[in-house]
C-alpha positions as CSV (number, residue, x, y, z in Angstrom):
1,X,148.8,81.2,-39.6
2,X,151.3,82.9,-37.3
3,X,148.7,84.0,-35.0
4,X,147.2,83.0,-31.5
5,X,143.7,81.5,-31.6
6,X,142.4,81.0,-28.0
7,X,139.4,79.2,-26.9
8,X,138.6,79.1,-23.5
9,X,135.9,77.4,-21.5
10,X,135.4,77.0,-18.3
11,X,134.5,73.5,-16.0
12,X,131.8,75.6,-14.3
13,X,131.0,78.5,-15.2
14,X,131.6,79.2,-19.5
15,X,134.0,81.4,-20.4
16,X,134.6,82.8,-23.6
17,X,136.6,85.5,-25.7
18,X,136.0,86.3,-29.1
19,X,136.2,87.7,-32.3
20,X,137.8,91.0,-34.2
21,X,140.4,91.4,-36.9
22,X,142.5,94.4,-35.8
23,X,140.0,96.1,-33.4
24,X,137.9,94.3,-31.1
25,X,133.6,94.6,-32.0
26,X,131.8,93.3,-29.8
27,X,128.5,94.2,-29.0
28,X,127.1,94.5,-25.2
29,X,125.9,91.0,-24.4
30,X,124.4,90.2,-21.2
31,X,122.9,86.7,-20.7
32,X,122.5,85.7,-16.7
33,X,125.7,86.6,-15.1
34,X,127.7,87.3,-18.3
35,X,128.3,91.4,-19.6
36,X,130.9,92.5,-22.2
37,X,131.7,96.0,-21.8
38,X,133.8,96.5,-24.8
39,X,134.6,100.3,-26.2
40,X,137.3,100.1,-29.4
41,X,139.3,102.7,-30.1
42,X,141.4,101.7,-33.0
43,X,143.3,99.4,-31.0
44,X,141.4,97.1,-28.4
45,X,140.0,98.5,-24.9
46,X,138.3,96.4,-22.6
47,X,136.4,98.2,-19.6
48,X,134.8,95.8,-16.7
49,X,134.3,92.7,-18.4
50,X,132.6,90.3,-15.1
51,X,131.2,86.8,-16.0
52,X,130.4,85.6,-12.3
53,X,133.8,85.8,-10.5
54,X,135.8,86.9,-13.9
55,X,136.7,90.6,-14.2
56,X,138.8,91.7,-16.6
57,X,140.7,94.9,-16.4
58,X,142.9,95.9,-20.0
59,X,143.9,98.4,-22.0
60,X,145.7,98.1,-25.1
61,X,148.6,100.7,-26.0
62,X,149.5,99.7,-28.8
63,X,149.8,95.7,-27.8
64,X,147.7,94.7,-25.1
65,X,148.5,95.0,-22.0
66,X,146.8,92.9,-19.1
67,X,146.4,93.8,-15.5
68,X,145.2,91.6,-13.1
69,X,142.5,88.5,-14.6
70,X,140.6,87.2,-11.8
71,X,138.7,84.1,-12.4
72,X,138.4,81.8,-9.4
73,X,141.7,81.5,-8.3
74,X,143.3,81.9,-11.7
75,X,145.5,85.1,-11.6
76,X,146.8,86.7,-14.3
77,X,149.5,88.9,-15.0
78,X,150.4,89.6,-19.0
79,X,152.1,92.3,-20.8
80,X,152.6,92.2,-24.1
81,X,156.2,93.6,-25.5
82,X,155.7,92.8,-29.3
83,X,155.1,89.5,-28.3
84,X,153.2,88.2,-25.1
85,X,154.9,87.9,-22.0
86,X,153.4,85.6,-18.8
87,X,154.2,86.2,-15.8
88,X,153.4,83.8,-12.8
89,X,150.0,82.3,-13.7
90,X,148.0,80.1,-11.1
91,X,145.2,78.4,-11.0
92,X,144.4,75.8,-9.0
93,X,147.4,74.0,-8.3
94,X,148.7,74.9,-11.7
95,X,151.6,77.0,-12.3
96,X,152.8,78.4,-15.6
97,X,156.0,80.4,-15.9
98,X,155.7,81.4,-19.6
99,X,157.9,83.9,-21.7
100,X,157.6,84.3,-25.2
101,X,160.8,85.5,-27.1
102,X,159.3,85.2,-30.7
103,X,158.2,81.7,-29.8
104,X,156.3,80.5,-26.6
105,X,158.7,78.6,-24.1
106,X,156.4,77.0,-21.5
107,X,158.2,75.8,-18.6
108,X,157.4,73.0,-15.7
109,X,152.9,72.8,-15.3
110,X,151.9,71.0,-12.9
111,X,148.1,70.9,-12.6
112,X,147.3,67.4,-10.2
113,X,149.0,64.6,-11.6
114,X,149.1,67.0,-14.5
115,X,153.3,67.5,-15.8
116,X,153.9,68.9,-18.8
117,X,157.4,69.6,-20.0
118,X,157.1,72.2,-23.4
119,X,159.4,73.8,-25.1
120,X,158.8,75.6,-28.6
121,X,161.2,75.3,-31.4
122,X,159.0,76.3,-33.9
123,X,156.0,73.7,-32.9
124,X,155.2,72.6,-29.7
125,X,156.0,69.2,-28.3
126,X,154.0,68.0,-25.8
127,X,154.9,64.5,-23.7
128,X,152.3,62.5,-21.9
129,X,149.9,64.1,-20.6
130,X,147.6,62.4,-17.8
131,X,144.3,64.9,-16.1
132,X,142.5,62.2,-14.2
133,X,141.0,60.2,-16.9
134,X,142.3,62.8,-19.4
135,X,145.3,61.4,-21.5
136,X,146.8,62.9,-24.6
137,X,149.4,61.8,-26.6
138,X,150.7,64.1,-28.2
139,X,153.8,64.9,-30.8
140,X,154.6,67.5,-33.1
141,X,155.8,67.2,-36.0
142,X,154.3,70.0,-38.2
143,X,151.1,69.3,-36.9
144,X,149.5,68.0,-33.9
145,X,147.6,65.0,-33.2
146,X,145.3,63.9,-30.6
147,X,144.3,60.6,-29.6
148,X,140.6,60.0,-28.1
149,X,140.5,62.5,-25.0
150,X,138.2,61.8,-22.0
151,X,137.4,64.1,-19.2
152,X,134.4,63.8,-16.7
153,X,131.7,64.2,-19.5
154,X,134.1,65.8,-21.9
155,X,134.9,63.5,-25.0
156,X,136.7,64.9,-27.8
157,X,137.0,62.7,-31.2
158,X,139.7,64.7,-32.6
159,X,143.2,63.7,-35.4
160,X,144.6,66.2,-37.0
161,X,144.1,65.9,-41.0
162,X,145.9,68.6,-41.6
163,X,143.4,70.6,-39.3
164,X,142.1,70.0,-35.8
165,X,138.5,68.5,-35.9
166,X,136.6,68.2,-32.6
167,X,133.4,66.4,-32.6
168,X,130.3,66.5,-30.0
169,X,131.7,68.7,-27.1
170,X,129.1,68.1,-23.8
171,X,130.2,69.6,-20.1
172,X,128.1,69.4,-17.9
173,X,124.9,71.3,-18.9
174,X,126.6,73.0,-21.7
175,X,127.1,71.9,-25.7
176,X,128.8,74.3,-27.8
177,X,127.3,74.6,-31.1
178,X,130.0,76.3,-33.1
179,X,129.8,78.0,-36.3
180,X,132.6,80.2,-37.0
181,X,131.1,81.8,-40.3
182,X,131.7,85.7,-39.4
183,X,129.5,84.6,-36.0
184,X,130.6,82.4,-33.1
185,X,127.0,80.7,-31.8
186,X,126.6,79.0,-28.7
187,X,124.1,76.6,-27.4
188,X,123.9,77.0,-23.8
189,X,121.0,75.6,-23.5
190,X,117.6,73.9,-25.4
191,X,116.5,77.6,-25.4
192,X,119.1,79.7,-25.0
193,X,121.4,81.3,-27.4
194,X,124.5,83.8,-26.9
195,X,125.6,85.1,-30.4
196,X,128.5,86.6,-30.4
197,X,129.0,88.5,-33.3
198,X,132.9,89.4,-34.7
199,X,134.4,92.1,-36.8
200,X,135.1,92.6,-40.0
201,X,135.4,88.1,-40.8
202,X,133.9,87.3,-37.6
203,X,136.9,87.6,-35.2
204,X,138.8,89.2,-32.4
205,X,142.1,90.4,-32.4
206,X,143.9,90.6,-29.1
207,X,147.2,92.7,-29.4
208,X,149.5,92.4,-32.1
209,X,153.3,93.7,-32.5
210,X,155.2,91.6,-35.4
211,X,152.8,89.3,-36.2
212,X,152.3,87.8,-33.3
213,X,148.5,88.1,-32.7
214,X,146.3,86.9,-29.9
215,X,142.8,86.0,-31.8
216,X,139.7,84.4,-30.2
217,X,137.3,82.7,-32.9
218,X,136.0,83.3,-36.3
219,X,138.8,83.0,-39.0
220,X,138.4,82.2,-42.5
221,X,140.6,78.7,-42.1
222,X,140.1,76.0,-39.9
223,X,142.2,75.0,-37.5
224,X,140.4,74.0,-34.2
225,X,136.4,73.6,-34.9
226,X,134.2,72.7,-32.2
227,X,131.0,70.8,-32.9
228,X,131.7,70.7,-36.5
229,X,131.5,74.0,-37.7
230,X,133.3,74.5,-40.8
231,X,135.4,77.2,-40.0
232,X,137.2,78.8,-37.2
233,X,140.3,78.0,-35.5
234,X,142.9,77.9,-32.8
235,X,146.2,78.5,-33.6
236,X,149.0,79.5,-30.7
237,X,151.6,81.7,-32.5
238,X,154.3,84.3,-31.1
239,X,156.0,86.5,-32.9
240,X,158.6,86.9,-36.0
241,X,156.8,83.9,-37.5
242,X,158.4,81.7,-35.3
243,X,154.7,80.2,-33.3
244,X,153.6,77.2,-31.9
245,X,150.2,75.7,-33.5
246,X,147.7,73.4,-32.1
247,X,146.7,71.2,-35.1
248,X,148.3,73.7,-37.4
């Protein structure tokens, strides 16, 4: 929908972003290790945001602006110039050199046996892709599809209808229950429940600058779903409607 829907979650420890639609509401939620500290002032200001070894130092001005995103060994340096702009990412043994002139060009990532060779003209192509027991093929052509996708416990049943379905999602200890109806809910475990609740429709809107958005949950159009919830998406976008979409 020319915008940036990202979903992240990590192998050990879960990590998540979420929800607004031109400001960022998020409420203070603190569940173990995991505290949002989240002020908005019209546009979106994150303070300390630590989630065991993730802290998260941003300001928007405007578009957001990233400083250094610790998380492990992932390091992060974005700024956004109308569109985002990523510098030397690493994380693991995974290199991204990434710069986004209206659409996302993704050069050389190597993560393992992990080679990916991207290059956005208006959708994303992706060639084999091979994580350990993780294979994807994937091509582009309007809309992305995904063969059966197996890693460690992680099976995703997803094929792209015109949107991106994924089924049952189990790692490790955690199962997300999704339901991207305003609210984002998550299952961490038999008991436990973080709710995090969105904006205005139920989402988070990180930066902007000619419609290229960075948006984390919620929506009222499904693109990505996980664990069957009838709404919510992901959708990677850059800016001047030229943007890349997973399952778009």
């Amino acid at each position: 929908m020319g915008t940036l829907r990202l979903q992240a979650v990590t192998m050990g420890t879960l990590r998540l972003q979420a929800v607004t639609m031109g400001t960022l509401r998020l409420r203070v939620v603190t569940m173990g290790t995991l505290r949002l500290q989240v002020v908005t002032m019209g546009t979106l200001r994150m303070q300390a945001v630590t989630m065991g070894t993730l802290r998260l130092q941003a300001v928007t001005l405007g578009t957001l602006r990233m400083q250094a995103v610790t998380m492990g060994t992932l390091r992060l340096q974005a700024v956004t110039l109308g569109t985002l702009r990523l510098q030397a990412v690493t994380m693991g043994t995974l290199r991204l050199q990434a710069v986004t002139m209206g659409t996302l060009r993704m050069q050389a990532v190597t993560m393992g046996t992990l080679r990916l060779q991207a290059v956005t003209m208006g959708t994303l192509r992706l060639q084999a892709v091979t994580l350990g027991t993780l294979r994807l093929q994937a091509v582009t052509m309007g809309t992305l599809r995904l063969q059966a996708v197996t890693l460690g416990t992680l099976r995703l049943q997803a094929v792209t209808m015109g949107t991106l379905r994924l089924q049952a999602v189990t790692l490790g200890t955690l199962r997300l229950q999704a339901v991207t109806m305003g609210t984002l809910r998550l299952q961490v475990s038999d008991s436990g429940y973080i709710t995090l609740a969105g904006g205005d429709y139920g989402y988070i809107t990180l930066a902007g600058g000619d419609y290229g958005y960075i948006t984390l949950a919620g929506g009222d159009y499904g693109y990505i779903t996980l664990a069957g919830g009838d709404y919510g998406y992901i959708t990677l976008a850059g800016g001047d409607y030229g943007y890349i979409t997973l399952a778009g």
